[in-house]
C-alpha positions in Angstrom: 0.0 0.0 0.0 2.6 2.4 0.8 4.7 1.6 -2.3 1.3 2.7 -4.1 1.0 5.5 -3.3 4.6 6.2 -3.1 3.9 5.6 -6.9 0.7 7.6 -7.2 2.5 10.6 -6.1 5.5 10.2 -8.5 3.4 10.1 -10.9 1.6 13.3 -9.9 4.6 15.0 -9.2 5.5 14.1 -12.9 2.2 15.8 -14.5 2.5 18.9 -12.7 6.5 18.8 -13.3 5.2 18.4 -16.5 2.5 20.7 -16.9 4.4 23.9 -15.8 7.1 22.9 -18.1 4.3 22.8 -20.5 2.9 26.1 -19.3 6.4 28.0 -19.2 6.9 26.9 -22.6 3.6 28.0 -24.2 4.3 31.7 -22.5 7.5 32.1 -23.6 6.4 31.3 -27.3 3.7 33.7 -27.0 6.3 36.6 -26.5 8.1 35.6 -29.3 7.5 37.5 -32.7 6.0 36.2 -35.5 8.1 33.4 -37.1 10.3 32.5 -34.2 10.5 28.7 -32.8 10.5 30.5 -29.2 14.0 29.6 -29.6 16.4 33.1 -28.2 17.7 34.3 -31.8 20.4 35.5 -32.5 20.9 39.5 -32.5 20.6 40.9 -36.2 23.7 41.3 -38.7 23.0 44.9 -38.4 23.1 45.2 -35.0 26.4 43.4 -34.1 27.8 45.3 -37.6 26.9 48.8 -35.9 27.9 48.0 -32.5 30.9 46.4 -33.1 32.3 49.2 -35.6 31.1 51.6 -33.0 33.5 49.7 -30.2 36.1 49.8 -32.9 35.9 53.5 -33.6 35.9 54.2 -29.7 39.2 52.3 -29.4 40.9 53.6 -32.1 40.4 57.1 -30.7 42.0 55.5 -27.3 45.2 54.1 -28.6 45.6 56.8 -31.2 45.4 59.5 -28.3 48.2 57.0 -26.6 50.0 56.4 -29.1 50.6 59.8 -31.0 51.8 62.4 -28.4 55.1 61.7 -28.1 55.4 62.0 -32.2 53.0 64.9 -31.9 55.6 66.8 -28.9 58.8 65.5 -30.8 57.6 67.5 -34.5 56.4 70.6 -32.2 52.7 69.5 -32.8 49.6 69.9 -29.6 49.6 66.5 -28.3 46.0 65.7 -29.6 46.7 66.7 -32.6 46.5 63.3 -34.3 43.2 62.2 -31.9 41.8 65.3 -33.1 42.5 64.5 -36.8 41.1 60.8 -36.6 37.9 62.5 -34.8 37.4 64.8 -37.7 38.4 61.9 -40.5 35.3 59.5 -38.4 33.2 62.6 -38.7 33.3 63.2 -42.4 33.0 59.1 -42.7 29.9 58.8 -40.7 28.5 62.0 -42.7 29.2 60.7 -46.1 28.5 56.9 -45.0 24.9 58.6 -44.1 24.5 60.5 -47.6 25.3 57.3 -49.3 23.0 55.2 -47.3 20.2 58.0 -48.0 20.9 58.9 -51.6 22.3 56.2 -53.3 20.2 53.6 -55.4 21.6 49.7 -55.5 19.8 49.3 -58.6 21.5 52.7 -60.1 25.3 51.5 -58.8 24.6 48.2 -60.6 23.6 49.6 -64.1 26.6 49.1 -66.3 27.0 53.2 -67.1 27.4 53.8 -63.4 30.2 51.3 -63.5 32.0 52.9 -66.7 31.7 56.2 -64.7 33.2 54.9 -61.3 35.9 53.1 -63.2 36.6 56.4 -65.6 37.1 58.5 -62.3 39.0 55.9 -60.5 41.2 55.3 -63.1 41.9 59.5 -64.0 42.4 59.7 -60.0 45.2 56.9 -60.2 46.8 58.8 -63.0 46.9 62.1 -60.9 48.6 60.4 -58.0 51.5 59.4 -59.9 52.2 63.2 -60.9 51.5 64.3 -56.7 54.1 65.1 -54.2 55.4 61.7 -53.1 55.4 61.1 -49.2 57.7 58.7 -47.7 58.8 58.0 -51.3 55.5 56.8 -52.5 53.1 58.8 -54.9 49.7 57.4 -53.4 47.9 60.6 -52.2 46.1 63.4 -54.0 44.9 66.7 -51.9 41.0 67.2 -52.2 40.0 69.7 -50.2 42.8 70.2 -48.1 43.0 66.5 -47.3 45.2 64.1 -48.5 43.4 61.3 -50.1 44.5 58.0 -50.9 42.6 56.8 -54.0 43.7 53.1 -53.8 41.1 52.8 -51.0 38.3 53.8 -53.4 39.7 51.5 -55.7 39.0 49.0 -53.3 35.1 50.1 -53.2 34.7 50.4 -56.8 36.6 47.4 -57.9 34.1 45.3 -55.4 31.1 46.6 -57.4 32.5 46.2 -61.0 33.5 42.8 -60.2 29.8 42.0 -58.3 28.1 42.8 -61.4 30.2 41.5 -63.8 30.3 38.2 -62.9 26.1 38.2 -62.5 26.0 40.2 -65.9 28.5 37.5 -68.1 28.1 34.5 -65.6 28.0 32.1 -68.9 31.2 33.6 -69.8 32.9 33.2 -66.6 31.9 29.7 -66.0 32.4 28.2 -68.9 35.6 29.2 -71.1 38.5 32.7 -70.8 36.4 35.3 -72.4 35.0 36.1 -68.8 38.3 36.1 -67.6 40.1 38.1 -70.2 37.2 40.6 -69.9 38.2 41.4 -66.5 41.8 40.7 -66.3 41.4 44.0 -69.1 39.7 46.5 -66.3 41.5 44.7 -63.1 45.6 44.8 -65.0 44.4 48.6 -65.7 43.7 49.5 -61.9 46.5 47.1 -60.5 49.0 49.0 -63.1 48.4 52.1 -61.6 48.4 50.8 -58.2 51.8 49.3 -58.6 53.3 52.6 -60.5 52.6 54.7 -57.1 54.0 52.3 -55.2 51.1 50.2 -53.7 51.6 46.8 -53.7 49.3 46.2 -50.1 46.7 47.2 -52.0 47.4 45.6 -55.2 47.2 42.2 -52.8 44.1 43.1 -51.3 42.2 43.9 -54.6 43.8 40.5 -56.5 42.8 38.4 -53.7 39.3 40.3 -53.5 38.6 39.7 -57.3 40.1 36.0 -56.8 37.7 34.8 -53.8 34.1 36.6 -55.7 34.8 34.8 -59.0 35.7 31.5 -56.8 32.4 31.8 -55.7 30.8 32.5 -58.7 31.9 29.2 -60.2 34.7 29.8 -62.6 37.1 27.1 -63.2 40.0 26.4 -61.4 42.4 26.1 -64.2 42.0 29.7 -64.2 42.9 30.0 -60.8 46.1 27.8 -61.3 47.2 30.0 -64.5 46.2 33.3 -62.8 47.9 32.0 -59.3 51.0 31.0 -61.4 51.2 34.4 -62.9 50.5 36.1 -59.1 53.4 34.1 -57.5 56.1 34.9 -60.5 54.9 38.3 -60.4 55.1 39.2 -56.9 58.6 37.4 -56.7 59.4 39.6 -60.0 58.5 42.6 -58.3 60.5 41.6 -54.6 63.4 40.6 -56.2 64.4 43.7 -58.4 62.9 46.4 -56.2 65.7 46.9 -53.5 63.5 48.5 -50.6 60.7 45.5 -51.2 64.0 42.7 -50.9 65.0 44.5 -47.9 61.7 44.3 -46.3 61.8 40.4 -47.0 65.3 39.8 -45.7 64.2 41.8 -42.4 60.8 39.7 -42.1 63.7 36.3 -42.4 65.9 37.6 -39.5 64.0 40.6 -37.8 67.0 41.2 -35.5 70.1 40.7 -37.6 70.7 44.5 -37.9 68.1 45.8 -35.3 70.3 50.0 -35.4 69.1 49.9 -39.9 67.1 47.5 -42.0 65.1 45.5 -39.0 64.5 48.5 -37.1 60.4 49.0 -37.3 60.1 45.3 -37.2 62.7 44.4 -34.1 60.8 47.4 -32.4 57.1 45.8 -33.1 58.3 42.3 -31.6 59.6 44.3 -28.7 56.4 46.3 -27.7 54.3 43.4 -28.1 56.9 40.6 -25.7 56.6 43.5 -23.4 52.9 43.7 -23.1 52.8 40.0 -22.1 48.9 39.3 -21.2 47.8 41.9 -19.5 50.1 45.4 -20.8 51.9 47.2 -19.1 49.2 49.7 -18.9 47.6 52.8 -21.1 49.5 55.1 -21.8 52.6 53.3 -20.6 54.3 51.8 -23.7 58.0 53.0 -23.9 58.3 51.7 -27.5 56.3 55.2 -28.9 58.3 57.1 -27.5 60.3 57.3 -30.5 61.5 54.1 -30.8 58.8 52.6 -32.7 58.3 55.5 -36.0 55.0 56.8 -36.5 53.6 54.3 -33.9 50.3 55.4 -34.5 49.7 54.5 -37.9 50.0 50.9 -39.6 51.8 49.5 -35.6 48.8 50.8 -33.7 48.5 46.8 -32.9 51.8 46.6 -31.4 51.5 49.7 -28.9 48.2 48.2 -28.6 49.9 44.7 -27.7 52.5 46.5 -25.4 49.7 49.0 -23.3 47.1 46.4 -23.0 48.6 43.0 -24.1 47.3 39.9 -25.4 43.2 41.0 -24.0 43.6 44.2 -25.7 45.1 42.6 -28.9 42.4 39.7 -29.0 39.8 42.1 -28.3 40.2 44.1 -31.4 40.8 41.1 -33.5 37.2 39.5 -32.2 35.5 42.6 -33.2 36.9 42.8 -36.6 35.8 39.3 -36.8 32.7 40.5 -35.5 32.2 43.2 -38.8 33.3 40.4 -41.3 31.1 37.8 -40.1 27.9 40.3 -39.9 29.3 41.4 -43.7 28.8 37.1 -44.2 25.2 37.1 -42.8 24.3 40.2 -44.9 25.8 38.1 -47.9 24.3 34.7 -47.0 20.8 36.2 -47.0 21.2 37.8 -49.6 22.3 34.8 -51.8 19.3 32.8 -50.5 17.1 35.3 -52.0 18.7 35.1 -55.7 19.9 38.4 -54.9 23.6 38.1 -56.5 25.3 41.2 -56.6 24.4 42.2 -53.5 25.4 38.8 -52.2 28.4 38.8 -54.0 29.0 42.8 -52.9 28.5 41.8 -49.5 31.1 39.3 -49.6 34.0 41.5 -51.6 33.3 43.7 -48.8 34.0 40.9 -46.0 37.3 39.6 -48.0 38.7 43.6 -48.4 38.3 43.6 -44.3 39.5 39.7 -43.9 42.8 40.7 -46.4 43.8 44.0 -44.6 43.2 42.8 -40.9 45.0 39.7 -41.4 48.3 41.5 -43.5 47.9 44.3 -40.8 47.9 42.0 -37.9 50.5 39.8 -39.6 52.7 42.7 -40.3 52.7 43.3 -36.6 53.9 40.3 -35.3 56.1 39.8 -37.4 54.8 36.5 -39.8 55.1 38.4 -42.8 57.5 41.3 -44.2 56.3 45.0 -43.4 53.3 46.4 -45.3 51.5 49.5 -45.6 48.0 48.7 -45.3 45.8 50.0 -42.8 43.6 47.6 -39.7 39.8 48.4 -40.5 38.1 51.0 -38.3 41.2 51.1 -36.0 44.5 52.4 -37.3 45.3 56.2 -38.1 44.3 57.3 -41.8 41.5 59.6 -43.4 41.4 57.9 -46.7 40.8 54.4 -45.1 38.4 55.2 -42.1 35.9 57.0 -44.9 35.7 54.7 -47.1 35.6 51.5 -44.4 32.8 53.7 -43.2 31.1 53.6 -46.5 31.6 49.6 -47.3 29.6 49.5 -43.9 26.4 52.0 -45.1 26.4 50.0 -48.4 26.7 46.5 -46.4 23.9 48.3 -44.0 21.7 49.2 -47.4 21.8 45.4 -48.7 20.5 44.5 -45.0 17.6 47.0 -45.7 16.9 46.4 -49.1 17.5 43.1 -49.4 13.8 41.8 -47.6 11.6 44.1 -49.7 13.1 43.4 -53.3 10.5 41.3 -55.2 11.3 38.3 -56.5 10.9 39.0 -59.8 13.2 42.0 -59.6 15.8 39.7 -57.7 17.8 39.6 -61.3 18.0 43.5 -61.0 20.2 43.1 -58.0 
């Protein structure tokens, strides 16, 4: 008898376990909106894409403050003169980010004489950089406005949209067959000439790899990728081997302190900052390797004052938020392709390789795993030219988001 009704109230116990469970459950769905499996989604691609280029933006401020007064002092600049010009350059980004998000049509930067036009004035801008006033030896700048502007980074913008469409407008050709190839290797050899005459060879990288990964995924055939990869490698071994200051960056990357006083100075001194930062920094504002040990620590080895103030946390911070942007610049591209939506897709992803390319070669550069290059960390190192137009891949990543949902499906082609 006991044992019965030991049983009779496990039992019970068991329904009303049961029925609450039931009861929670059936509440919970109700809050949830329409189309959810009362599962906790995940936050939106926009949302972790704004917040996490707004952390960026905030840090960068930080360690550009930190690390630019002592160059500011030692050139007889205010201290915040550099933290000041970064505010301003995020200023005029966000402002014409917000134009471009406003004003301009996807439909209308897909047409093929919007393309033409972008290229025309891309190309005529590259030609007027190579008659400018070179700085640090390099003719890569053109003033507009007072500013100096490096047009390689709107080559970077532009490039991503010619290629997006183009592969969509002759898919046949670039899947089956060269002409879709030799098409583009015309437009792409013309940008990546001019890139190279300045010199730019960071971004001449960035935009080969960028047109290499969109038509990857667009299907063409990988015996172009083994002739075009073939023809990359000799190249770039062409180009390092009978331009001195590009053979001496390689021999310093090989042995970074064989002649620490010359050739491996930047380098040895980027090794240095970061060993000193250990896991934890040594503190903000504390790094002894800006104080003019480490040149121009504020521009393309913000990561390794970074890596010396704030140490390994602060290092693997930054490099989870810009992991953060590209993945949201994924999602955006993923949807997008599920849709039929393929130049948006394919824009979306362009955009996501450009910031995958420069953070990994910046990061890289830092630490030493490959020779020293001049490109820029997304959203975090010093530069007008690249904070603006990171600024705008994310309004025109944030208008494919948008735009995207309320495309019909028989206008899908369109975009």
């Amino acid at each position: 008898m006991a044992l019965h009704k030991r049983r009779v109230f496990s039992f019970a116990s068991v329904y009303k376990i049961m029925a609450l469970s039931s009861l929670f459950r059936s509440s919970f769905q109700s809050r949830q909106p329409n189309g959810s499996d009362g599962v906790l989604s995940m936050p939106s691609a926009r949302a972790i894409l704004l917040s996490s280029v707004g952390c960026m933006l905030v840090l960068s401020l930080l360690m550009v403050a930190s690390a630019s007064i002592p160059f500011a002092l030692s050139r007889g600049m205010t201290e915040l003169k550099f933290f000041y010009n970064q505010l301003l350059y995020m200023g005029i980004g966000l402002a014409i980010a917000a134009v471009s998000y406003r004003v301009v049509s996807l439909k209308t930067l897909y047409k093929t004489e919007t393309q033409f036009i972008l290229l025309a004035i891309t190309g005529a801008l590259l030609f007027a950089t190579l008659f400018s006033t070179p700085i640090n030896g390099s003719k890569r700048w053109l003033t507009l406005a007072g500013f100096n502007f490096q047009v390689a980074e709107l080559a970077k913008l532009v490039m991503i949209i010619f290629v997006s469409d183009f592969v969509v407008r002759r898919s046949f050709e670039v899947r089956n067959g060269w002409d879709g190839f030799l098409r583009i290797a015309l437009v792409v050899g013309m940008i990546t000439f001019l890139l190279l005459a300045q010199p730019d060879f960071g971004s001449f990288v960035v935009i080969i790899g960028m047109v290499f990964a969109i038509f990857y995924i667009a299907g063409a055939p990988y015996k172009q990728f083994i002739a075009l990869g073939a023809v990359a490698v000799g190249g770039a071994v062409l180009m390092v081997a009978t331009v001195q200051y590009r053979l001496i960056r390689v021999m310093s990357f090989l042995d970074p302190f064989d002649d620490v006083q010359d050739t491996d100075y930047q380098l040895a001194r980027s090794l240095i900052a970061f060993g000193r930062g250990q896991f934890t920094g040594v503190g903000y504002g504390e790094s002894v390797q800006k104080l003019s040990h480490l040149p121009e620590a504020h521009t393309d080895f913000l990561l390794a004052i970074t890596g010396e103030e704030l140490g390994f946390v602060g290092v693997t911070m930054i490099l989870i938020l810009e992991a953060l942007i590209i993945g949201s610049a994924m999602r955006i591209s993923y949807t997008a392709l599920k849709r039929r939506q393929m130049r948006m897709s394919y824009t979306a992803f362009g955009i996501a390789v450009v910031f995958i390319a420069q953070t990994i070669i910046n990061a890289a550069m830092n630490m030493g795993a490959i020779p020293t290059k001049g490109l820029t960390m997304p959203f975090f190192s010093y530069g007008g030219s690249s904070m603006l137009i990171s600024l705008v891949m994310v309004a025109v990543l944030l208008k494919i988001y948008k735009e995207s949902p309320e495309i019909e499906k028989s206008q899908c082609r369109y975009y």
